[in-house]
C-alpha positions as CSV (number, residue, x, y, z in Angstrom):
1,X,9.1,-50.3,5.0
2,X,7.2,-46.8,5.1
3,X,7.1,-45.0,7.8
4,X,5.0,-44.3,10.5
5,X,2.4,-41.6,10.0
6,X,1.8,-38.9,12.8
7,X,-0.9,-37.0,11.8
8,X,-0.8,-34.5,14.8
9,X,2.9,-33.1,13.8
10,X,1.9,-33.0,10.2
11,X,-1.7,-30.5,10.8
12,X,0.7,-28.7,13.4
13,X,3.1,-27.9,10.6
14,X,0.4,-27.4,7.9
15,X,-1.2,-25.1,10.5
16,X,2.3,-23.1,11.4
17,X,3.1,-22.9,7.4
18,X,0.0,-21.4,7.1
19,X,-0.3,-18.8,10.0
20,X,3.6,-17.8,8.4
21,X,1.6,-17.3,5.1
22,X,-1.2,-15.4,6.7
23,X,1.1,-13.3,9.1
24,X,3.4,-12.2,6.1
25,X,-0.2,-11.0,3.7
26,X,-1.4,-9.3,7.0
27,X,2.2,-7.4,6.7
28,X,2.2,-6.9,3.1
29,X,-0.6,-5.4,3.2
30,X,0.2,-3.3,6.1
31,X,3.2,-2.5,4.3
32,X,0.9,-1.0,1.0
33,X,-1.4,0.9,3.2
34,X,1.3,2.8,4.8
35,X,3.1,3.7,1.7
36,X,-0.4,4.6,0.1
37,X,-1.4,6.5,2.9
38,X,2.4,8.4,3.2
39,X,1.8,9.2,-1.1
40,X,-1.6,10.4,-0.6
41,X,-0.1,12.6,2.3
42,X,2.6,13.7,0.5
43,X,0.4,14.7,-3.0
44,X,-2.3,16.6,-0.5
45,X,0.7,18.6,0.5
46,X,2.5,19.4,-2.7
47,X,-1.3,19.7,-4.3
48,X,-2.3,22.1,-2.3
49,X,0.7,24.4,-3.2
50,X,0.6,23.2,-6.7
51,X,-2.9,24.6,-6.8
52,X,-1.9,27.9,-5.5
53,X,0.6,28.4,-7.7
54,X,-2.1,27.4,-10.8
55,X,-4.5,29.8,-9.9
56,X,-2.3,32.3,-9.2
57,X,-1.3,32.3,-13.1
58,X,-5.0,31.7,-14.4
59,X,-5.1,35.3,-15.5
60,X,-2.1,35.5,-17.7
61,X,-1.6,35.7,-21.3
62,X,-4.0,32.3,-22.2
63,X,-7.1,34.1,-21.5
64,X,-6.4,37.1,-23.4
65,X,-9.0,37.4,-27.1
66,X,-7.8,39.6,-30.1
């Protein structure tokens, strides 16, 4: 004999699963933005001295004509 549907626990639990799935994306993606925004800061501060150090050298033997 089957049994007994209950509807109410079954949307509760489809509801929970999917505010689990939601609330894991949400941190994910938390997760990514932080990590982009900590490489981003990270290449602004060694390409800032990177560049320094390029133009500093702009001048040297590549730009000299025979």
């Amino acid at each position: 004999m089957p049994r007994k549907p209950n509807y109410r626990f079954e949307r509760i639990e489809r509801e929970r699963q999917k505010a689990e799935k939601k609330a894991a994306r949400a941190a994910a993606r938390a997760e990514r933005k932080t990590a982009a925004s900590a490489a981003e800061e990270s290449a602004d501060v060694s390409g800032k001295s990177d560049t320094a150090r390029d133009d500093s050298g702009l001048g040297d033997s590549d730009s000299v004509q025979d």
